[in-house]
DOLUMZA-890680 format. One line per 2 residues: number of its first residue (from 0); their letters; for each residue x, y, z of C-alpha. Coordinates in steps of 0.5 Angstrom, whole numbers, plus 2048, in hexadecimal, padded with zeros to 3 digits. Each point is the difference from the previous one (the first is absolute). Example, Ala and Ser with C-alpha at 12.3 -4.5 7.8 and 13.67 -1.06 7.14 Angstrom:
2
0	as	819 7F7 810 ~ 802 807 7FE;
END
This chain:
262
0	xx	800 800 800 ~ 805 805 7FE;
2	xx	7FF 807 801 ~ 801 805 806;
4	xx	7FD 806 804 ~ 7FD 806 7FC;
6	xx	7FE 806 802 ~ 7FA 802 7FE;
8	xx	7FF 807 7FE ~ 7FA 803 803;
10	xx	7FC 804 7FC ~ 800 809 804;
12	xx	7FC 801 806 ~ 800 7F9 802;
14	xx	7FE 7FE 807 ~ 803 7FA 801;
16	xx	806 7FC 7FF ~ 800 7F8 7FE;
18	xx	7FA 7FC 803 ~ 804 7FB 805;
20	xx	7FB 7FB 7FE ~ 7FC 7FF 7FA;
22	xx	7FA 7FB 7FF ~ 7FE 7FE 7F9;
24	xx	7F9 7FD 7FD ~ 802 7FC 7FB;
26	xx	7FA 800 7FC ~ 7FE 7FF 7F9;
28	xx	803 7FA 7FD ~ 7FB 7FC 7FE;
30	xx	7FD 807 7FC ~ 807 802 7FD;
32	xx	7FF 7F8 7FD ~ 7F9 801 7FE;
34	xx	802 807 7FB ~ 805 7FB 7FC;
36	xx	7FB 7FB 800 ~ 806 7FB 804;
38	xx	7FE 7FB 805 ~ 7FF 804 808;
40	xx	807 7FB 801 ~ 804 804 7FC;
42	xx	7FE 806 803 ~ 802 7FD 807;
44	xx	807 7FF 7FC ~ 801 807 7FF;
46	xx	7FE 802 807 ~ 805 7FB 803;
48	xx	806 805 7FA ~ 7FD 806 803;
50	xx	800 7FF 807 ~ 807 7FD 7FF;
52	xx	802 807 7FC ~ 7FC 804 806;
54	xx	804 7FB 806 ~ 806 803 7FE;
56	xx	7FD 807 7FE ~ 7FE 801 807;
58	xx	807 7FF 803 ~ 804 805 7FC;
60	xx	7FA 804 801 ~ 802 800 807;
62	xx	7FA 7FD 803 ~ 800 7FC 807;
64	xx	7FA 7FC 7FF ~ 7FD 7FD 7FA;
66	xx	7F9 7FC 801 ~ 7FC 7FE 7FA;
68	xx	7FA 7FC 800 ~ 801 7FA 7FC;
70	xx	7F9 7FB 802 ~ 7FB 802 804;
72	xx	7FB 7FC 805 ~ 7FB 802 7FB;
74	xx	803 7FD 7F9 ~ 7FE 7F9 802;
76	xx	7FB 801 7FD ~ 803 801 7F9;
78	xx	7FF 7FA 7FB ~ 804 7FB 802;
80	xx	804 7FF 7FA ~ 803 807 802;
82	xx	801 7FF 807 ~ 804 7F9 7FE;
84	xx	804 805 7FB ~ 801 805 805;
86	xx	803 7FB 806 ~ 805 7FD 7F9;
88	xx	802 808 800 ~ 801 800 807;
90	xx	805 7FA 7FF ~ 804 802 7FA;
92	xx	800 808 805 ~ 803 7FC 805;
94	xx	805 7FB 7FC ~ 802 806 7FB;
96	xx	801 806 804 ~ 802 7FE 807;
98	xx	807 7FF 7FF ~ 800 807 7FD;
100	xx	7FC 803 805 ~ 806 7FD 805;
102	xx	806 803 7FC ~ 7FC 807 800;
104	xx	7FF 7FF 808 ~ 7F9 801 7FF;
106	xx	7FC 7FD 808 ~ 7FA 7FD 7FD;
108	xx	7F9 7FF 804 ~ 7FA 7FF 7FF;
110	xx	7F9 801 803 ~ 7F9 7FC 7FF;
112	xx	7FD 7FA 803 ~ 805 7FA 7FF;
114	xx	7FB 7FA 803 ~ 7FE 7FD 7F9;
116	xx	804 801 7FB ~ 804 7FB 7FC;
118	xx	806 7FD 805 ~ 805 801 7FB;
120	xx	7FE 807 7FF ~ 800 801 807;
122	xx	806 7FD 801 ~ 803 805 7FB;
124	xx	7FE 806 803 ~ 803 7FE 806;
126	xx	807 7FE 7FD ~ 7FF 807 7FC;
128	xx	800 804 808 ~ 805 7FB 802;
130	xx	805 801 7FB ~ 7FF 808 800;
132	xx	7FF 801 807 ~ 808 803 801;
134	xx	7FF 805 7FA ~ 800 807 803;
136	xx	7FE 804 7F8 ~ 7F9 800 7FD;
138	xx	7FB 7FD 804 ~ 7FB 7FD 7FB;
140	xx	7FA 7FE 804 ~ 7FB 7FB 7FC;
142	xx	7F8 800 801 ~ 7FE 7F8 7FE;
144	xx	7FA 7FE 802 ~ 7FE 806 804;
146	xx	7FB 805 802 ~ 7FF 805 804;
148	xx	7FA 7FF 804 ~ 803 7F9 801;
150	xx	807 802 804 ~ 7FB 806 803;
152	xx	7FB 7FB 804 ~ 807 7FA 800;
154	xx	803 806 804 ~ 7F9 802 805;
156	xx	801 7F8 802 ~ 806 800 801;
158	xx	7FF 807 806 ~ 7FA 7FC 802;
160	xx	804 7F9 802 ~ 804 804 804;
162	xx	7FC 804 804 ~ 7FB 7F9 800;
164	xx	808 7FE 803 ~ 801 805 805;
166	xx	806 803 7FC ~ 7FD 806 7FD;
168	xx	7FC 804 805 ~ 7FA 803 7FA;
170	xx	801 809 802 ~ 808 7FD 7FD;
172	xx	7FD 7FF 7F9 ~ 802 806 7FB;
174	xx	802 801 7FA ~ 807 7FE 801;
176	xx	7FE 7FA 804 ~ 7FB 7FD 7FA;
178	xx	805 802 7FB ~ 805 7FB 804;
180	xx	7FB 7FA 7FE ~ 800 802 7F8;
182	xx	805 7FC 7FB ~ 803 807 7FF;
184	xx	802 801 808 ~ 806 804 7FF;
186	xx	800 803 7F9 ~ 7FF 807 7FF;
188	xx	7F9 802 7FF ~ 7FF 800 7F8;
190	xx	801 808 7FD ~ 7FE 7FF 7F9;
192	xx	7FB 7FA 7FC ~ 801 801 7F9;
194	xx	7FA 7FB 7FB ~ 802 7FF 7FA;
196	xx	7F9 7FD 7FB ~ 7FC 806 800;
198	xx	7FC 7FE 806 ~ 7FE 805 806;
200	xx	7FF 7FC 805 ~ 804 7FC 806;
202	xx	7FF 7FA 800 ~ 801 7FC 807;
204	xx	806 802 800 ~ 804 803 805;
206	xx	7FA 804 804 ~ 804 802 807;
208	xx	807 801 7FD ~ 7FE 805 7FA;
210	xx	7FC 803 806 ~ 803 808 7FC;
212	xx	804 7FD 7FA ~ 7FF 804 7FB;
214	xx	7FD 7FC 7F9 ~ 802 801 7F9;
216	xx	7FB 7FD 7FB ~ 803 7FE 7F9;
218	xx	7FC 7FE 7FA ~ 806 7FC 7FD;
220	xx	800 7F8 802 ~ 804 7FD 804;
222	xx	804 7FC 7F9 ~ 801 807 7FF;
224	xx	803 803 806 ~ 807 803 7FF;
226	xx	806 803 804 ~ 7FD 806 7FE;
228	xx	7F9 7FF 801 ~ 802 7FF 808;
230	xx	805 806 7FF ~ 7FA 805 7FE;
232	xx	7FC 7FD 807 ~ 806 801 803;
234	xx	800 807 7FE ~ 7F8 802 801;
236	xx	801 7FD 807 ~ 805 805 802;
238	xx	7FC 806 7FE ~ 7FA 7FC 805;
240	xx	7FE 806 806 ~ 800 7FA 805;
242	xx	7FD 802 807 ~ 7FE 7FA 802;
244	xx	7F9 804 804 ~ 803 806 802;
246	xx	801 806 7FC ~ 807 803 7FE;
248	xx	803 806 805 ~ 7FF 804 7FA;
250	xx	7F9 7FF 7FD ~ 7FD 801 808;
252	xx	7FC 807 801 ~ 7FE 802 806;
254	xx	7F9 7FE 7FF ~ 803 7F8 800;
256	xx	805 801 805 ~ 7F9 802 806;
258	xx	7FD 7FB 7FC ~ 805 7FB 801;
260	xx	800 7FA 806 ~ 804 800 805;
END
């Protein structure tokens, strides 16, 4: 995975630098196959080469953390033909880029519901976390088999087992505590959700870390996601007035500072 870090030029009056962590919906595949009159699989094959190209663009880019949403709760319930063709691209993803992601010292992870799923698969997603656990470079988090509303409830469970144990007294329960039982503990809240595929919409994907990303919606599909595409993401973040609920010092008026709660 040649390539080194690149410094972004970030367009005038940009409020931002380069969001430490990115989270990408990979969307569009199947409809980007459809325009070619191609079988949906081949779409997929294409977004397998793009999240390549994107892997690598993220680390020169500087980007801490990388999530992308590879297969959701939901997408079971696709034709089964598909979903036999996507578990064989996960394998092929695993057999053909692992070794590269090692030598780019690239951590993968992943997130999503691991009861079920084929046991090789389940196997090969541990000995991927397992061979790039030392990495320290790019943090490349993959969401497969997963959904929002899932880890949320799998989260309240958990806090409800330990206060069911004693261990948790209930007023203990706070933000910080809920998001010690999610997948992502430990990660930076997401600061930018890029959707390529023209939809607007967010998916199950998610929910309590993107609490205040930013989102870019892109019309190009997922096949046809480039390095400049993300770049030009990259460059609409920055110019982003981020306020996470508040009001920035110099928009106050004297009006909303009386207003204003204490």
């Amino acid at each position: 995975m040649p390539g080194s870090k690149v410094e972004i030029a970030l367009p005038p009056g940009a409020r931002n630098g380069v969001p430490r962590h990115v989270a990408i919906i990979m969307d569009g595949n199947g409809r980007w196959a459809t325009k070619r009159m191609l079988p949906r699989q081949a779409g997929h094959v294409s977004g397998i080469a793009s999240l390549r190209q994107t892997v690598i663009a993220g680390r020169d880019f500087g980007i801490a953390y990388l999530t992308v949403y590879a297969f959701s709760t939901e997408n079971w319930n696709r034709p089964k033909s598909e979903v036999l063709g996507l578990m064989g691209l996960f394998r092929r993803f695993f057999h053909s880029d692992m070794s590269n992601l090692q030598r780019a010292n690239v951590r993968v992870r992943f997130i999503g519901r691991r009861a079920g799923i084929d046991p090789d698969i389940a196997g090969l997603i541990e000995e991927a976390e397992r061979m790039t656990a030392a990495n320290n470079g790019l943090n490349l988090t993959v969401a497969f088999n997963y959904g929002a509303r899932e880890e949320l409830t799998a989260a309240a469970r958990g806090l409800a087992r330990e206060v069911s144990a004693g261990r948790l007294d209930p007023s203990a329960i706070d933000e910080t505590a809920f998001s010690a039982h999610l997948q992502t503990a430990g990660y930076p809240d997401v600061d930018l959700v890029i959707r390529p595929g023209g939809e607007k919409r967010v998916s199950n994907f998610i929910l309590w870390q993107a609490a205040y990303a930013e989102y870019v919606f892109l019309d190009v599909l997922w096949p046809d996601f480039s390095r400049e595409h993300f770049e030009a993401a990259l460059r609409e973040y920055a110019l982003r007035d981020r306020r996470f609920g508040g009001v920035k010092a110099e928009q106050e008026t004297p009006a909303s500072r009386r207003t204003a709660s204490p």
